[in-house]
Structures are given as C-alpha cells and as structure tokens.
N, C-alpha and C positions, 0 to 999 in steps of 0.2 A: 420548380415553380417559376412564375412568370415575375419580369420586373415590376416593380411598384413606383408611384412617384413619389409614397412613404415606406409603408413596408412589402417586403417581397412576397410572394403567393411562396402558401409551404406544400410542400410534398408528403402525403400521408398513406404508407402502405400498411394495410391489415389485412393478415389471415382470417378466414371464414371464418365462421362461430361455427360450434357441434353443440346439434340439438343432445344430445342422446351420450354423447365421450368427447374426448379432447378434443379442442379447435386445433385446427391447420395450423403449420408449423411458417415459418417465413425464413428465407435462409440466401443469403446473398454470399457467393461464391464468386472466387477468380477463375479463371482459364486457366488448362492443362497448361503449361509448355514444356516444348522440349529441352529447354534447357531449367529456367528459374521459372515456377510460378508467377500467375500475374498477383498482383497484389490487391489489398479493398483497404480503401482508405474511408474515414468519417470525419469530416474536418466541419465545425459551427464556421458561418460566415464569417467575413471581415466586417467588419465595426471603419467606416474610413474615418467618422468623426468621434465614437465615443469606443467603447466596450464588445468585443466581440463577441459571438457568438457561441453558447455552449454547445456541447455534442455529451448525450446523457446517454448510457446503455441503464437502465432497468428493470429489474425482474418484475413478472407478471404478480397481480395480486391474488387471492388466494383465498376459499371459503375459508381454508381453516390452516393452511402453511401457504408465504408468499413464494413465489418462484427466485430460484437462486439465477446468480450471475457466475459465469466460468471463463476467465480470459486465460488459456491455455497455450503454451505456443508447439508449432508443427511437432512433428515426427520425424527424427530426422534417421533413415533407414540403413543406412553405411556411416552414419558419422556422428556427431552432436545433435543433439533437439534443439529447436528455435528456442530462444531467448523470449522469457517477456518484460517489457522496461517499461516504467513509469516515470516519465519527464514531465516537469514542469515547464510552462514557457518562458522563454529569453526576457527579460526586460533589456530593451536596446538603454532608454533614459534609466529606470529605474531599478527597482530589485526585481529576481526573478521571482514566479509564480510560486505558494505554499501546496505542499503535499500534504493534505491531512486524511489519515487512515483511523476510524474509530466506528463502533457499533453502536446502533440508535438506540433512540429513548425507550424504557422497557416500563411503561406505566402500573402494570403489574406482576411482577416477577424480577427476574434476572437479566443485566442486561448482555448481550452477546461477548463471548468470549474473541479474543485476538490473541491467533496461533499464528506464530512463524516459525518454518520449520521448512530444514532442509531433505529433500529427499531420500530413501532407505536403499544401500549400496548394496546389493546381493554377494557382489564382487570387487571387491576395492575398497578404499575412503569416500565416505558421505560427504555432501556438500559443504563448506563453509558455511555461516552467517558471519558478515561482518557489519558494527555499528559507528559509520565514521560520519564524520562534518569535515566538512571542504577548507580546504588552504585560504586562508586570506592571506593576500602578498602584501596588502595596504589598510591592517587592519587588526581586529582580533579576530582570531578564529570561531567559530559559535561552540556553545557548551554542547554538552549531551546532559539531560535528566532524565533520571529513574525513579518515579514517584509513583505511589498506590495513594486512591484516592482515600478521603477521607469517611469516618462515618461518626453518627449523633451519638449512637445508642452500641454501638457492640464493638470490639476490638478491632483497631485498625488495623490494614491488609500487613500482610510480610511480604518482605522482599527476598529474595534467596537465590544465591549464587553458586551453585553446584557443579563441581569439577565432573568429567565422564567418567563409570564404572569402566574398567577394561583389565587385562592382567597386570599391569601397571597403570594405578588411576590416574585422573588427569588431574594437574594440576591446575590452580587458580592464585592469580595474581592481581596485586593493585599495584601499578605504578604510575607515580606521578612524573610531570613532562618535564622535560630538560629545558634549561633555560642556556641558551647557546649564548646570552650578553651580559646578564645577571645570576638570578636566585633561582633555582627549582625548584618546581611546583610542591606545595605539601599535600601530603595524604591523611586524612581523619577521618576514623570511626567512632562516633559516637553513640552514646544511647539516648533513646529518647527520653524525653521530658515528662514527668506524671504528676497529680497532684497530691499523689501519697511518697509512694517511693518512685525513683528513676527508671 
C-alpha cells in the first residue's frame, strides 16, 4: 500500500467467491531453491511513535462450522521435520511480550477443549512435553499453576496426574527446589475445603 501522511494505504487480497461450491483458495508460496527454500514472512508494521502493528491469521467464518487454523512445519524428507515456534516479542526497555493460549467464549454449550500432545512414535520414544519458566539471574523465577476453573452449581474440575501404562509403569514425582543458600522448597498436598466435610 502506498505511503500516507497519517495512515498507510492497506493491501487487501481475496479469493473469488463460488456461486454454486467453494471459493478460491489463496495461497502465497516461496520459491524452489536449489539449496534452502525461500522463505514467506508476515510481519504488522512498525509503530515508530506508539504500538506496532498486528499480523492476524484467521479462519474463515462458517454457515454452520468456522474454518480452522493449521500452522504446520515442513517435511523434512532425509532428516528432521521443520520446527514450529511461538515467540513472543523482545522488550528492549521493558518485559517481553505474553503468550496466551485459550478457547473462546462458548455462550451455549461447551467451551473448546486444549490438547497438548506429543506425536505417536511408530518406532522409537515419543516426544517430550515439557512445562518450564525461564531462569531469573536477578530475581525470582516465575511460578507454574495448575488450576481447573471454577463452577456455581456442580463439582469442581479434577485435576489428575497419571504416571504412563508400559511393562513397567511410569512413575510420578513431586519434588520440591533445592535451596543452594538457604531452606528448600516444601511440598503439600492438601484437601480441599467444603462446607460439610473436607
């Protein structure tokens, strides 16, 4: 889009409409190379005096289901598959940017479930998950919580921490952190609070 002397002209491609079946597809590709592929970047503008620019991918909307979203990475044919990463941005002055992952508002029904799950090994060990927070050098480190929402009227969620089935099952541990100057961490399990019995 063209410069502005407030905001910039925007750029707006659409696939044809179908009278009769699907509309046209849109699909913005790199170049072969002979060695690495080219790459496709989407970057929201720079902001030079306030707030940059978002870049949104959205699925289409839908008579009766909305269209999904699939950030996949390559095929990798001789070796590992492309990687996909979700970074937040630097803050040079301040803290970096939040990642928040969660399923919309469900005004009647259920709201979307959130699966995370490592891939199915046909041959070998399946993938890791792991749930960590970053080292603070000058600082505390941040927590991790595991909390099930609340509810008015029926039993609140469980939580449930299940070792793997295998010929020897797997184990499951709570360990608290080591204090390399001081005291280490304690660990408690309690039960919840009711207003009959506990």
């Amino acid at each position: 889009g063209g410069k502005g002397a407030t905001t910039g002209g925007a750029i707006v491609m659409t696939a044809g409409e179908g009278a009769a079946a699907a509309g046209g597809a849109a699909s913005v590709v790199a170049g072969l190379g002979a060695t690495s592929g080219g790459a496709v970047h989407v970057i929201g503008g720079e902001g030079s005096s306030t707030t940059g620019g978002a870049a949104s991918i959205t699925g289409g909307k839908g008579a009766t289901e909305g269209g999904a979203v699939v950030l996949t990475g390559g095929l990798g044919v001789a070796a590992t598959g492309g990687d996909v990463s979700i970074v937040s941005g630097a803050g040079t002055a301040r803290s970096s940017g939040d990642i928040t992952i969660h399923s919309a508002l469900a005004t009647n029904g259920v709201t979307g479930a959130l699966m995370f799950s490592s891939g199915v090994a046909s041959s070998g060990s399946s993938g890791a998950i792991s749930l960590l927070t970053g080292t603070a050098t000058d600082g505390a480190a941040g927590p991790i919580t595991l909390q099930v929402g609340d509810t008015d009227t029926a039993t609140g969620g469980v939580v449930s921490v299940i070792g793997g089935k295998g010929d020897v099952g797997g184990a499951v541990s709570v360990v608290a952190g080591e204090g390399g100057a001081t005291t280490g961490g304690a660990a408690s399990v309690t039960g919840g609070k009711g207003t009959t019995n506990g």
